[in-house]
C-alpha positions, 0 to 999 in steps of 0.5 A, spaced: 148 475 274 150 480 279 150 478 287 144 481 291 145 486 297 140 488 301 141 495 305 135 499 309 133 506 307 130 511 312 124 515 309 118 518 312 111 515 311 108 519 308 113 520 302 112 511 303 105 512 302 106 516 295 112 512 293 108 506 294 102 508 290 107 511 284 110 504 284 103 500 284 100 506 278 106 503 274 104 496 275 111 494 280 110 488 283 115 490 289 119 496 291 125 493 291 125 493 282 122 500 283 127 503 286 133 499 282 129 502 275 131 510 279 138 508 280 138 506 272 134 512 271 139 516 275 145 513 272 143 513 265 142 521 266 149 521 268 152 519 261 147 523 258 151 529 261 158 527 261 161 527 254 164 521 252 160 516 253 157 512 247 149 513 248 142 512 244 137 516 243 130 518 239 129 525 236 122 525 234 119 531 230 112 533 228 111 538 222 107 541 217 112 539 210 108 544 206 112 549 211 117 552 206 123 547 205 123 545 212 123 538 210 129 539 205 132 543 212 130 536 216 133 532 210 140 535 210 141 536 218 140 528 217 145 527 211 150 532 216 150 527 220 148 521 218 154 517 222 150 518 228 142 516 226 142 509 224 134 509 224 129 513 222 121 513 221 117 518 216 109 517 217 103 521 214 099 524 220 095 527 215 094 531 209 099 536 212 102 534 218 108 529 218 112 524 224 119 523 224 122 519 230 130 518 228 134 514 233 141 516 234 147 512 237 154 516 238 158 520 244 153 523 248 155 530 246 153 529 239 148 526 240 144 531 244 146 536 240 143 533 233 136 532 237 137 539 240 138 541 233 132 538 229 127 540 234 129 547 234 129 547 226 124 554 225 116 550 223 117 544 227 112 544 231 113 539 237 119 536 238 123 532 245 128 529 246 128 521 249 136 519 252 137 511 254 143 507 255 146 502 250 146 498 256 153 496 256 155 499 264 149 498 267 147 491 270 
């Protein structure tokens, strides 16, 4: 493990009263893990925008699959690139309405352009994006 290094921050005490209530409202038992998790957060998203780096992610998807062959087109986007989804789940929401959550792993660039790409899918009706790390260059 890593050595601790503590470092004094200046801050006004009225954005320390906001973070102090943020951090409580997460359930963190001191400030120092809340601002770790900013710094990972923070780090992760620049992996995130520089193309190269080997990241994982979720595409989640609801849609109607009686729409016009939009399930098909969902299908052939994950058959194109297969390289990249290593997992997905399909679940019934009701008579109509289907959830897919599709977790990709891969270069950055691809793998953001494969979520872009099947929530943008004409008849879906909410799509997002959700970006994490592999963990392999943050401590």
């Amino acid at each position: 493990m890593p050595e601790l290094v503590r470092f004094g921050v200046s801050i006004p005490d009225d954005l320390l009263e906001k973070f102090d209530e943020l951090i409580n409202k997460k359930g963190y038992t001191n400030r120092s893990e809340a601002i770790r998790d900013l710094i990972r957060d923070r780090l992760v998203e620049d992996q995130w925008s520089e193309p190269g780096h080997e990241v994982v992610g979720t595409a989640t998807v609801v849609y109607n699959h009686e729409q016009s062959d939009l399930a098909q087109k969902l299908t052939e986007i994950q058959h194109r690139t297969h390289n990249l989804i290593i997992s997905a789940l399909h679940v019934h929401l009701d008579a109509h309405n289907c959830l897919e959550v599709l977790i990709l792993r891969g270069e950055s660039e691809q793998v953001r352009k494969t979520c872009e790409l099947l929530i943008s899918t004409r008849g879906v009706k909410h799509g997002k994006m959700t970006m994490t790390t592999t963990g392999m260059e943050i401590d």
